[in-house]
Structure formats: C-alpha cells, structure tokens
C-alpha positions as a Markdown table, in Angstrom:
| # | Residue | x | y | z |
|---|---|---|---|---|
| 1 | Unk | 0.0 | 0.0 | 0.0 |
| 2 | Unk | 2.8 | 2.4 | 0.7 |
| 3 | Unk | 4.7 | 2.0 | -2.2 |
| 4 | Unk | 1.3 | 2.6 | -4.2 |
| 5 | Unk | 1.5 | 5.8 | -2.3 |
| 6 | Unk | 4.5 | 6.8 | -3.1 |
| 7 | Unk | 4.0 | 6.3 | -6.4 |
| 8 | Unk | 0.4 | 8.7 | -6.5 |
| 9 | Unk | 2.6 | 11.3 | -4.4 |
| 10 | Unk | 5.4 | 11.8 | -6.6 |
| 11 | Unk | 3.5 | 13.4 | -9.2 |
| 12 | Unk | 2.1 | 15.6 | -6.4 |
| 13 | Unk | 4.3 | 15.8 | -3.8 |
| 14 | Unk | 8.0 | 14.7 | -4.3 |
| 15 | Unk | 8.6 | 15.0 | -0.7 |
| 16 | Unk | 6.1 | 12.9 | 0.7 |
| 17 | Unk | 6.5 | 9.5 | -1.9 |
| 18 | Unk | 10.2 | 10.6 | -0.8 |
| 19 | Unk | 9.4 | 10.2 | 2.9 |
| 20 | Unk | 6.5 | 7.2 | 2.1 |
| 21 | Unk | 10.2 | 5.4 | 0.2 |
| 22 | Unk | 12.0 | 5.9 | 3.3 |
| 23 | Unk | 9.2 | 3.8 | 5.5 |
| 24 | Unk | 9.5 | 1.5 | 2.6 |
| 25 | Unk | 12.9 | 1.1 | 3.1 |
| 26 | Unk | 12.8 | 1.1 | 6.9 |
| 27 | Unk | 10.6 | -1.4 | 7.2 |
| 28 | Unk | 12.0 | -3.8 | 4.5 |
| 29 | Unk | 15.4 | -3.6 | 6.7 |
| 30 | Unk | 13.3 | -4.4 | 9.7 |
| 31 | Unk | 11.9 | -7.4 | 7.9 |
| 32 | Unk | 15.2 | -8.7 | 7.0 |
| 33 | Unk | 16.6 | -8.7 | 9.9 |
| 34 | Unk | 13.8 | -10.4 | 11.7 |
| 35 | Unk | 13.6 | -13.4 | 8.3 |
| 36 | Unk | 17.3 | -13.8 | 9.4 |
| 37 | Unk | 16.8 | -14.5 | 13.1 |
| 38 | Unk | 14.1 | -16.7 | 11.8 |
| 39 | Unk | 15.8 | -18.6 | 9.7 |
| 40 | Unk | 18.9 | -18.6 | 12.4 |
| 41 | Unk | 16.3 | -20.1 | 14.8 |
| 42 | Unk | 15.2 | -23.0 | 12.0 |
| 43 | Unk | 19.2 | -23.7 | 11.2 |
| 44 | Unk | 19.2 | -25.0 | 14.8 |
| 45 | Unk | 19.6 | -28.6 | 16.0 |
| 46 | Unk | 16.2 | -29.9 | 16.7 |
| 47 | Unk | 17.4 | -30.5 | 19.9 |
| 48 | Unk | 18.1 | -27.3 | 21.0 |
| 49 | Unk | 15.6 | -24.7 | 22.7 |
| 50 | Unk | 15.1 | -21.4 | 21.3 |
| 51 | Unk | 15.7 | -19.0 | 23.5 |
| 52 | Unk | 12.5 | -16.7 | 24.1 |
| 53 | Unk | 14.4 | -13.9 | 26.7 |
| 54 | Unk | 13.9 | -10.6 | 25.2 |
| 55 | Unk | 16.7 | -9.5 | 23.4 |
| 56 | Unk | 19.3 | -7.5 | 24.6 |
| 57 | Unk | 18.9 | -3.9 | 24.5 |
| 58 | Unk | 21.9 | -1.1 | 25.3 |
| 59 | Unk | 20.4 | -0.5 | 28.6 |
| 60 | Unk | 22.3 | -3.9 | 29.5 |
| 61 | Unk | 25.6 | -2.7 | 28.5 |
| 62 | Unk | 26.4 | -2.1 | 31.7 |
| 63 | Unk | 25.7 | -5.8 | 32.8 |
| 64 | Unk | 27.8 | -6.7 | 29.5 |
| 65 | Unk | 30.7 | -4.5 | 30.7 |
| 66 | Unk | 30.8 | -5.9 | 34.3 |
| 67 | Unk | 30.8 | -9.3 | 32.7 |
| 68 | Unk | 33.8 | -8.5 | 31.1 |
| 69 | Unk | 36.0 | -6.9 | 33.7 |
| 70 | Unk | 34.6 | -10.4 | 36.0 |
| 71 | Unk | 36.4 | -12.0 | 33.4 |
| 72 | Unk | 39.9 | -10.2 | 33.5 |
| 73 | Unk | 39.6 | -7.5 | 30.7 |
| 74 | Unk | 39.6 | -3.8 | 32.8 |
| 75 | Unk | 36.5 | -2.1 | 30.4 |
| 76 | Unk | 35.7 | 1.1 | 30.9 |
| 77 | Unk | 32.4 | 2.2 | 29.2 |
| 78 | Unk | 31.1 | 6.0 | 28.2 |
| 79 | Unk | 28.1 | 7.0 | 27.2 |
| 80 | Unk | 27.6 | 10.4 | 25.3 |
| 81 | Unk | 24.4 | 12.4 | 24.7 |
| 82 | Unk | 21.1 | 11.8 | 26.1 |
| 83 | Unk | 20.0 | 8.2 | 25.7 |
| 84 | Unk | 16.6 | 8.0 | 24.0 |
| 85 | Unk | 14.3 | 4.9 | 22.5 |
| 86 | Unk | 15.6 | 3.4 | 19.5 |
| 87 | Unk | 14.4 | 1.1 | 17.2 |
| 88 | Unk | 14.5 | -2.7 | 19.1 |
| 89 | Unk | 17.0 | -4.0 | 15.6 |
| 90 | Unk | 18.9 | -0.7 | 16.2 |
| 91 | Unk | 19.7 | -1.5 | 20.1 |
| 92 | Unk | 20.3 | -5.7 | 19.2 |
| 93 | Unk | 22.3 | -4.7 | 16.2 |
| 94 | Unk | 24.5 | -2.0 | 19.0 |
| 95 | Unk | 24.9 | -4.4 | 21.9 |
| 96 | Unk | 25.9 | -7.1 | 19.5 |
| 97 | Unk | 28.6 | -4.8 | 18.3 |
| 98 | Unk | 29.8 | -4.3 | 21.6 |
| 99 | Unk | 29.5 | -8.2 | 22.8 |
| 100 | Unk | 31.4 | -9.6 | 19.8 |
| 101 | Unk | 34.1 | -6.8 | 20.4 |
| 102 | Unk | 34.8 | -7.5 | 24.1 |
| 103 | Unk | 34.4 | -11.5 | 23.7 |
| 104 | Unk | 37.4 | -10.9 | 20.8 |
| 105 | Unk | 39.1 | -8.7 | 23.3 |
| 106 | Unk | 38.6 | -11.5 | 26.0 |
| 107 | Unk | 40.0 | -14.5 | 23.8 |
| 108 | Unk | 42.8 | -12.6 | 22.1 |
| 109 | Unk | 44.1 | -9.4 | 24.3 |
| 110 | Unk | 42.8 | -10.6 | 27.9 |
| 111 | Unk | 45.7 | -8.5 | 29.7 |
| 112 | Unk | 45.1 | -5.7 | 28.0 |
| 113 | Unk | 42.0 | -3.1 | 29.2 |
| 114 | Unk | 39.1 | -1.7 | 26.3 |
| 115 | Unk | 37.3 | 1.1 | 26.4 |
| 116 | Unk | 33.6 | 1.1 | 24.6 |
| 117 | Unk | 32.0 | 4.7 | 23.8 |
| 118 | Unk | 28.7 | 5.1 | 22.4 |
| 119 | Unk | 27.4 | 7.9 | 21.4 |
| 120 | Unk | 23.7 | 8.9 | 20.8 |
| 121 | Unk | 23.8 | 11.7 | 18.4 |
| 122 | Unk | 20.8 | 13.3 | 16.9 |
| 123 | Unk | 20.9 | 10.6 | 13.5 |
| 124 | Unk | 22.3 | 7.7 | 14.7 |
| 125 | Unk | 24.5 | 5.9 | 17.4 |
| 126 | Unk | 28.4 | 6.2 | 17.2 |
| 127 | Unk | 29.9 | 3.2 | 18.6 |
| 128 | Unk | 33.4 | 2.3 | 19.0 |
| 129 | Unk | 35.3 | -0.6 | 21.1 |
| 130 | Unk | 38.7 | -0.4 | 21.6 |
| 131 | Unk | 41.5 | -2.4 | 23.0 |
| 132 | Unk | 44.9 | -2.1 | 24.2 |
| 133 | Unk | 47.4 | -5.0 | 23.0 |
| 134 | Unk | 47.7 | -7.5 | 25.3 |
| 135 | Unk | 51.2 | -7.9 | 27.4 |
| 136 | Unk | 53.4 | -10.5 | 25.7 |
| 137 | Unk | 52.9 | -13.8 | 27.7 |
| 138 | Unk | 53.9 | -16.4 | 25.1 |
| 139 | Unk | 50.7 | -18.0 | 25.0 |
| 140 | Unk | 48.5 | -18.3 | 21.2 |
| 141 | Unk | 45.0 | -18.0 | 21.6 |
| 142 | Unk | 43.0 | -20.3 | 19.8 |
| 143 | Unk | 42.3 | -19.6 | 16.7 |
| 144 | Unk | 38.5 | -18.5 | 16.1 |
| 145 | Unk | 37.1 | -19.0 | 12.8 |
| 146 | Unk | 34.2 | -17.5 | 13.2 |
| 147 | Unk | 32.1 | -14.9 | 11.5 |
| 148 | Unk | 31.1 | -12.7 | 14.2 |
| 149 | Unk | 32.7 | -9.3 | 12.9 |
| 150 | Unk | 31.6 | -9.7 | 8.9 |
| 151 | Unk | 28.1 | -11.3 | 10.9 |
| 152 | Unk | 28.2 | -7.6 | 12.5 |
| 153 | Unk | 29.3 | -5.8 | 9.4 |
| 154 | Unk | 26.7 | -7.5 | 7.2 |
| 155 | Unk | 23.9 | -6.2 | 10.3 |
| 156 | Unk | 25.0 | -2.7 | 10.2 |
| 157 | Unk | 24.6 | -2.3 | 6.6 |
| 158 | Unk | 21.2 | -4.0 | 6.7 |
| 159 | Unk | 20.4 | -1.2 | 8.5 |
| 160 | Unk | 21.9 | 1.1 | 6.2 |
| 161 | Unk | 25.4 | 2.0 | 8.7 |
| 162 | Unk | 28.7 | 0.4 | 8.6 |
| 163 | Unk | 31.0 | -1.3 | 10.5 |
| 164 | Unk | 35.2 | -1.5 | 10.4 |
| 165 | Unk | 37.2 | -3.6 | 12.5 |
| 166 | Unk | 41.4 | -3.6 | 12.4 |
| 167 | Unk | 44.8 | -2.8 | 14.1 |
| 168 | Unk | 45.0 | 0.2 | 15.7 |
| 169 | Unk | 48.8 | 1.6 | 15.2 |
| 170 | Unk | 50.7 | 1.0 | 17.8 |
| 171 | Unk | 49.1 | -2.3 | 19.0 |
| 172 | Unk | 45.8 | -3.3 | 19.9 |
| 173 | Unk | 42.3 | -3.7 | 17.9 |
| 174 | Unk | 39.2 | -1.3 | 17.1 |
| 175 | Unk | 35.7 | -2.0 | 16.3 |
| 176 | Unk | 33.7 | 1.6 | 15.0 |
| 177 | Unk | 29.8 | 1.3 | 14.2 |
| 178 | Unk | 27.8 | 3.7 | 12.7 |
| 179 | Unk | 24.2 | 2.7 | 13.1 |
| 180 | Unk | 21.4 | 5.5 | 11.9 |
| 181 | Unk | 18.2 | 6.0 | 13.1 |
| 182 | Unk | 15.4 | 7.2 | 11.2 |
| 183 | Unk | 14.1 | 10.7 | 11.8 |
C-alpha cells in the first residue's frame, strides 16, 4: 500500500513518496533482519531450545561490561548524549557490536584493558570498542574461525550504517559502528 502511495505522491508531492520510500525502506530492513533471526532459529539442532528472553537492549551494556571486567579485561564504558528509545534492531544490532568486540578482546588481548564509547547523536548511534594490545605472555589463543565481525558488518549495513574492525597503530584492535536512526 505504501509504495502505491508513493507512487500517487510523486507526481504531487515529491517529498512525501520521498518520505513514504523511506518507510518503505525502513521497514523492509526491519523485515530482513527479523527473516534472518528466523531462519537462524530453523538452522538450529532440533534438539536445541530457542531462546524466548527478550533481546538484549543497550540499557544492558552495563551488565555486559561488568561481565567482562569479572572475566579479566579492565572495560571502561562511556556513554555520550542523552539516551533516548531506538528502534528494538537498532539497540540488538548496538549491543551485538559491543559483545562480539569484548568476547574478541577476552579470547585474544585478555591483559590488556578496552574502552567502549557510544554515542547517541541526533541521526544515529556512534559506537566504538577499543583495545589495548595485550602484554606478551607467550601464549596463542585459539584460533576462532568464526564470523562474528563480517556477521556484524553484514547487520550494520542491513540497516543502512557500517561497520570497520582492524589494528590500531601501535598495538591493539578497534571495532567503530555507525548505526542511523530514522528521523
């Protein structure tokens, strides 16, 4: 129905089939994002439980970041600008950014402190997790394998952000989100 909108309006009104477009879009990212944890929840043994908590929301980053320093790694966390309520995909897709960070930080640099800072700004959350290097101890991790960070990268851009993950010179490993939220 909205995109049949659109279409009548932009002969009319430009700005509204623009706006009417952007609810198109929005809730098409919501959608996807929802068929993915749905088919993420079919993928699973038959054996296994789904888990029916309520998903994790960046009012629990404090719990997250207390978990973390229980576990050895010193995290400091600060928040910037007035916190306000964000889409539910926008908070999950935030405190998954932050979780996969620190559980890296844990498994390869678990000497070393992070720092996450989040930062509610009037389009979008900034969102950056940094580590320190960890002090040389001689041990490997394990390797991982996994695909949390593209798994994370792939999320923000669902969502139309981004997401980069590398060295920091000097030693040590960053994880910067940009997730927007629509006006």
């Amino acid at each position: 129905m909205q995109a049949g909108a659109a279409r009548l309006a932009s002969q009319q009104d430009p700005g509204a089939a623009v706006r009417t477009v952007g609810g198109i879009e929005e809730i098409a990212r919501q959608g996807l994002i929802e068929l993915n944890r749905i088919v993420g929840a079919m993928r699973r043994d038959e054996h296994e439980h789904l888990d029916r908590r309520p998903q994790p929301r960046l009012d629990d980053l404090p719990d997250l970041v207390d978990g973390a320093n229980a576990a050895g790694l010193a995290v400091r966390l600060a928040i910037a600008g007035p916190p306000r309520p964000l889409p539910a995909t926008v908070e999950l897709a935030a405190y998954r950014v932050v979780q996969e960070s620190l559980t890296n930080a844990l498994r390869y640099a678990r000497s070393a402190s992070a720092s996450v800072a989040l930062s509610y700004l009037d389009d979008g959350l900034d969102l950056a997790v940094e580590n320190e290097a960890p002090a040389r101890t001689g041990e490997r991790p394990a390797a991982g394998g996994g695909r949390g960070l593209q798994g994370l990268a792939e999320r923000a851009q669902l969502l139309g952000g981004s997401l980069q993950a590398g060295p920091r010179p000097g030693g040590g490993f960053a994880v910067h989100a940009w997730l927007p939220v629509s006006q």
